[in-house]
C-alpha angles and dihedrals in degrees: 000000000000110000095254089055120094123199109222110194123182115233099178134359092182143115130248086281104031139212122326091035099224116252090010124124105196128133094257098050090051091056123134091201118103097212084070091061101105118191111187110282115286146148146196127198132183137165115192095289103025135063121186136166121203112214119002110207147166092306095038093124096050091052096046091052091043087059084045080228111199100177132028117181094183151346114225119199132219107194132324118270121118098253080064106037112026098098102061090111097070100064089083082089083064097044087051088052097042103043086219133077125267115256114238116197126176136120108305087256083059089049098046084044086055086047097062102035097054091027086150085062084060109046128126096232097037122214108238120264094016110136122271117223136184107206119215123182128231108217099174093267124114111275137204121214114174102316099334131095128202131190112206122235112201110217133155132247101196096294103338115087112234133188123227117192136232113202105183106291098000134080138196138196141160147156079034119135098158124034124175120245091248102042078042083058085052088076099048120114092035122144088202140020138184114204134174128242114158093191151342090265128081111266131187091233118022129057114245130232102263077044096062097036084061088054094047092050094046086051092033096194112177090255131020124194124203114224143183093040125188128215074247094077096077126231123335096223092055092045103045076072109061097043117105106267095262100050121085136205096231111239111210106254087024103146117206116189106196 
């Protein structure tokens, strides 16, 4: 990669509960195909100096070792609910690695939330081994982490605020079902965009897939990618079909250089 180029890899393209659902039969959940093997929704981006995630959940780990990751500057966190923030407590191998803590950032509610959560990360007398985090807080203006610089997007996700991110010429955003027209403006003149829609139906906190696809038009990047993804969908394969030529089901590992 050139410097002005990011990586974008997806770590996870599922749900809350992921894909396969446990315990569930359907047609989905009994797919071969990789592409309907959901982790919880994830990303890492890098560029040639600077390596984030966004969002580090229950399956944060086994994503980590799948990547074979190596280095990790900071997790950035989108909102807190567990599929997002579950897996805080594994970047102690980074810590370990990288002989420094793991910077945390989010808006300051995330961050009490981490607090509590992962109060033994926090104690005054620390147990060994516990991870060590610097907490930074997210306050809707433009941040600098290493080399990378990210511009918030304030969406909403039913009742709980929520940040997307735009990184140059790329934008993210999942759990949003409702996004102002200016905070929506944030996101044009991207190349590439990652937005969520959890199923064909309506839903009172996800966008939908026509939903999305309305989004995309109005933003019209080269490429547009489909994320947090239910077992409610339906088959990659199927809908992969029916999407717009330039938008995209993401497929977990899937790597996109803008």
């Amino acid at each position: 990669m050139t410097k002005s180029k990011l990586e974008v890899v997806i770590l996870g393209s599922g749900t809350s509960q992921g894909v396969p659902v446990v315990g569930c039969t359907c047609t989905v959940c009994g797919s071969s195909n990789p592409c309907d093997k959901r982790l919880r929704s994830s990303i890492l981006v890098r560029n040639n100096e600077t390596t984030i995630v966004i969002d580090a959940g229950p399956d944060f780990r086994q994503q980590m070792l799948r990547e074979k990751a190596r280095k990790l500057d900071a997790v950035v966190i989108t909102h807190n609910h567990k599929d997002h923030t579950g897996g805080l407590d594994d970047v102690r191998a980074f810590n370990w690695i990288q002989k420094k803590p793991m910077d945390i950032y989010a808006r300051n509610s995330v961050l009490n939330a981490v607090r509590n959560e992962y109060s033994y990360a926090f104690a005054e007398n620390k147990y060994p081994g516990v991870p060590d985090m610097n907490l930074f807080e997210i306050d809707g203006k433009p941040l600098t982490t290493g080399t990378m610089k990210l511009l918030p997007i304030d969406a909403m996700h039913h009742q709980m605020p929520v940040y997307g991110f735009r990184i140059n010429d790329f934008s993210y955003l999942t759990d949003a079902n409702h996004i102002e027209q200016k905070e929506l403006d944030k996101m044009k003149g991207s190349k590439v965009i990652i937005i969520n829609a959890l199923r064909k139906e309506k839903h009172i906190s996800h966008f939908n897939l026509e939903e999305a696809i309305d989004i995309i038009r109005y933003i019209n990047p080269e490429k547009a990618y489909i994320t947090h993804i239910s077992h409610q969908m339906g088959l990659h394969k199927n809908i992969q079909q029916e999407l717009p030529d330039q938008v995209f089901l993401a497929c977990d590992g899937q790597r996109i250089v803008i």
